[in-house]
C-alpha positions in Angstrom: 0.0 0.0 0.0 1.2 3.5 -0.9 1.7 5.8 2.2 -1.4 7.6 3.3 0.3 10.5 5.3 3.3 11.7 2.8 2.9 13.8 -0.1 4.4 11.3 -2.8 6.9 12.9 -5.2 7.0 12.3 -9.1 9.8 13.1 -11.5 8.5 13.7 -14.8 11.7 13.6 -17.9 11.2 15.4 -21.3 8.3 17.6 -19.3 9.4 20.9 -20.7 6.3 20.7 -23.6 3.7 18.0 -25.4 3.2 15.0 -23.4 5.9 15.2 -20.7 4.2 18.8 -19.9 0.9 17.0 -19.5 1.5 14.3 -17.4 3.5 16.7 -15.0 0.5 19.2 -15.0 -1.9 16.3 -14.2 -0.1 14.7 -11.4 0.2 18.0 -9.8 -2.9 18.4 -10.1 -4.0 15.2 -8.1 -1.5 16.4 -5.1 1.6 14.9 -5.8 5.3 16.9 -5.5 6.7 17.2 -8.8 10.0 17.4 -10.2 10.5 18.7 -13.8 13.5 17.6 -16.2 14.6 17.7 -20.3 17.5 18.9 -21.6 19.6 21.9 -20.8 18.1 24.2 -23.5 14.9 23.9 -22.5 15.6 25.1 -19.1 13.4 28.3 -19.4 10.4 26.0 -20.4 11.2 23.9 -17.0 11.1 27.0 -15.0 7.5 28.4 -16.7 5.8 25.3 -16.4 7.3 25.2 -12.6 5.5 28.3 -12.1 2.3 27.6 -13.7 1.9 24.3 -11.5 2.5 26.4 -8.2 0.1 29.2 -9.3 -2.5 26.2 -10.4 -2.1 24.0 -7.8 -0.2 25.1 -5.1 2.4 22.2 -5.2 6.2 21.7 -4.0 8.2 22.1 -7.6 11.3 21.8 -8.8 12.9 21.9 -12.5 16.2 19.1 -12.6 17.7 20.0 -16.3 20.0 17.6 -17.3 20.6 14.2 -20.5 18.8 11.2 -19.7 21.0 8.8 -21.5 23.8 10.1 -19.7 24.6 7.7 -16.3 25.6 10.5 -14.2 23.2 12.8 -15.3 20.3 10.5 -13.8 21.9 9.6 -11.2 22.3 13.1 -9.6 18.9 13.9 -10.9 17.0 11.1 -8.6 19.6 11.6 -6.2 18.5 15.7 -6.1 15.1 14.7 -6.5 14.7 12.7 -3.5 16.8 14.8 -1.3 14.9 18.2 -2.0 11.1 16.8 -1.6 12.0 13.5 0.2 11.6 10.8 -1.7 10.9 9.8 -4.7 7.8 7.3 -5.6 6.7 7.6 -9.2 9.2 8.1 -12.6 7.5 8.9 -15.4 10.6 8.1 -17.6 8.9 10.1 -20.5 11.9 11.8 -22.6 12.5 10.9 -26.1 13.3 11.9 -29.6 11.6 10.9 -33.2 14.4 11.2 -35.6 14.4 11.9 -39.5 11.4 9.7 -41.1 13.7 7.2 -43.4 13.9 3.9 -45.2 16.4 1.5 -43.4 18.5 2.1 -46.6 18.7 5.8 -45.7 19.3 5.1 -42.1 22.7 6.3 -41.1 24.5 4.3 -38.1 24.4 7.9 -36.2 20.4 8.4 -36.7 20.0 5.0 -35.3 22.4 5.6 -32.5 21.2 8.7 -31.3 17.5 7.4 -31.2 18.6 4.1 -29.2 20.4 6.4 -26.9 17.8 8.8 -25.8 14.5 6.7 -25.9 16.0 3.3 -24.8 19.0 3.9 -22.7 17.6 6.9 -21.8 14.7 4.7 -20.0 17.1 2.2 -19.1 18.8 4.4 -16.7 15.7 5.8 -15.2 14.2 2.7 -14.4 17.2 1.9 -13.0 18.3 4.6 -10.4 14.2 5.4 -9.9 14.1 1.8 -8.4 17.8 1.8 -6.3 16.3 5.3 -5.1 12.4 3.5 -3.9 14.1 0.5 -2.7 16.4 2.2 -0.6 13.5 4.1 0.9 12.2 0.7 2.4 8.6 1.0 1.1 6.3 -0.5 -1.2 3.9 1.4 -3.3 6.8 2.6 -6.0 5.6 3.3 -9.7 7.9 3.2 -12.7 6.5 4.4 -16.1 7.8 4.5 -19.5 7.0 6.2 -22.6 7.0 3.2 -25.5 4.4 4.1 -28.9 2.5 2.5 -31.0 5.2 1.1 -33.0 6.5 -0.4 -30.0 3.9 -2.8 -30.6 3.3 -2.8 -34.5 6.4 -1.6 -37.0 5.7 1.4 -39.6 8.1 2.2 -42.3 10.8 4.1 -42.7 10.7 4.2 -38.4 13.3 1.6 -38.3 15.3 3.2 -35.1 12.1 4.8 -33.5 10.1 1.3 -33.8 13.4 -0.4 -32.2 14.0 1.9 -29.6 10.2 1.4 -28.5 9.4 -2.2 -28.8 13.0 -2.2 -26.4 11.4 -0.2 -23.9 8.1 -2.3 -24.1 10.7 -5.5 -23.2 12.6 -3.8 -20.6 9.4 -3.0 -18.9 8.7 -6.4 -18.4 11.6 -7.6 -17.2 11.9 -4.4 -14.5 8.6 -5.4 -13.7 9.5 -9.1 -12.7 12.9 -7.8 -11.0 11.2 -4.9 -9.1 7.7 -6.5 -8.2 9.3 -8.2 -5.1 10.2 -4.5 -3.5 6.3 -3.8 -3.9 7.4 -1.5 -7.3 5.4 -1.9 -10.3 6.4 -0.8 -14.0 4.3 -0.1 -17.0 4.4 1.9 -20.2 2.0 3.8 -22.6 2.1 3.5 -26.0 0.4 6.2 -27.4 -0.7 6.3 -31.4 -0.8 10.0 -32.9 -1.1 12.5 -30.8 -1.1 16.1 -30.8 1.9 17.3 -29.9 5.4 19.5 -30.6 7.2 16.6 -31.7 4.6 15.2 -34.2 4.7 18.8 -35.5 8.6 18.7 -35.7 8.2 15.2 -37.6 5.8 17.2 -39.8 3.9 13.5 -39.1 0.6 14.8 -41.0 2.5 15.5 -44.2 4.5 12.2 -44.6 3.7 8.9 -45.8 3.6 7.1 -42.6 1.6 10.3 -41.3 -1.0 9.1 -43.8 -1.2 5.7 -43.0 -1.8 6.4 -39.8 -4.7 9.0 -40.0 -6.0 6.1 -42.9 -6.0 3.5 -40.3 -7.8 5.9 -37.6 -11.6 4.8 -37.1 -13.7 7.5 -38.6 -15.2 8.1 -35.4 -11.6 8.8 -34.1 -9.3 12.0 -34.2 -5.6 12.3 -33.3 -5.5 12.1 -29.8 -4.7 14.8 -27.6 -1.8 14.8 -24.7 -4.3 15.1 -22.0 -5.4 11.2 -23.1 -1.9 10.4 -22.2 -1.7 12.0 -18.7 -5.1 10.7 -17.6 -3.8 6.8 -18.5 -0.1 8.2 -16.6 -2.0 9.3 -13.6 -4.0 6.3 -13.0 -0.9 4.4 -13.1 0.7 6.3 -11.0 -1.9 5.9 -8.5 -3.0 3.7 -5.1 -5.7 1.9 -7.5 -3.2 0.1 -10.2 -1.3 -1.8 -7.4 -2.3 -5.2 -9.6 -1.5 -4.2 -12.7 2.5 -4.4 -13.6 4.5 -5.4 -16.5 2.0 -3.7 -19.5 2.4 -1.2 -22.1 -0.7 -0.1 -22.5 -2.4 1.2 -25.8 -3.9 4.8 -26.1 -4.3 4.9 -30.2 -7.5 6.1 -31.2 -8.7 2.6 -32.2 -5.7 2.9 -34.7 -5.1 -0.9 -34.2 -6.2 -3.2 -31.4 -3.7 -5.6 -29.2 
């Protein structure tokens, strides 16, 4: 059972805009101390969206910049984290990067690195020093969360490093789930289908050809799906209620495709 007497603290990665911004917004909003992170240049983002959660809702906030996929960059981060709000008991390990839309032909060795190194290692290491951190606390009720995608659970073309670097996180979360379940931690993912967001913009998704083949697989009922249907799946996970459920990547898509 989670604690029913301390504020719980999240840390939220890649929250400076689009999803990461959402989920960090709604756990605030449902009373938890929040710690913000991305990448060094998008410190000014941390610190606005720092102050909009303490005008909204009052909460204990902190912005952490700092490179996920780098070991001592994490690290420090959960190590900051816990010290300066006093613990930490949920990682929403939610930073990543799309990369150019290409054949596997077109793929250079550094797109494919760079991918693999943000959105798998990059979780990797999260889920990793998140869990020494709620071990070491001595109490059950951790959550670990990861950002996979829907082509962590069905390849698209000319995704070849993106659909890799997903489908790894979708495996890693079921083994941290069976390594971490016995500390009372549990560990799922989303995998979201097209969503509104910065980075679909930056992929200029609508425009391309797998852009097209996923608005032509949408049900016509469905639209792309907005960040917000992220962050309401992130905080029930997050929460008391999905003690039983561990080891899923769960499917937000619109009805794109079904599991």
């Amino acid at each position: 059972m989670l604690s029913q007497r301390l504020t719980r603290v999240a840390l939220v990665t890649g929250a400076a805009q689009g999803i990461g911004k959402a989920i960090a917004l709604r756990l605030a909003s449902d009373g938890l101390k929040i710690a913000l992170n991305d990448i060094q240049s998008k410190g000014d983002q941390l610190e606005s969206i720092a102050e909009e959660i303490k005008k909204s809702f009052g909460s204990e906030v902190y912005a952490f910049p700092g490179d996920v996929s780098e070991e001592r960059d994490v690290e420090y981060m959960v190590e900051a984290v816990s010290k300066g709000l006093g613990s930490l008991d949920v990682m929403v390990a939610n930073a990543g990067i799309s990369g150019p839309l290409t054949p596997i032909l077109a793929t250079t060795k550094e797109q494919w690195d760079d991918i693999l190194r943000v959105n798998s290692k990059g979780v990797f290491l999260c889920y990793k020093y998140a869990a020494k951190q709620m071990v070491a606390q001595g109490r059950s009720g951790g959550r670990i969360i990861g950002a996979s995608s829907v082509t962590g659970k069905q390849g698209m073309a000319h995704t070849s490093a993106y659909t890799a670097s997903k489908f790894a996180v979708r495996g890693l979360t079921q083994v941290a789930a069976l390594e971490f379940g016995q500390y009372g931690i549990t560990v799922n993912a989303y995998a979201p289908g097209a969503i509104e967001s910065p980075m679909s913009q930056a992929a200029n998704l609508s425009a391309s050809q797998v852009g097209k083949a996923v608005s032509n697989s949408l049900p016509s009922f469905s639209t792309l799906g907005k960040t917000g249907d992220v962050a309401g799946l992130v905080s029930y996970l997050a929460s008391q209620e999905s003690g039983y459920i561990t080891g899923q990547t769960i499917s937000i898509n619109g009805g794109m495709y079904f599991d």
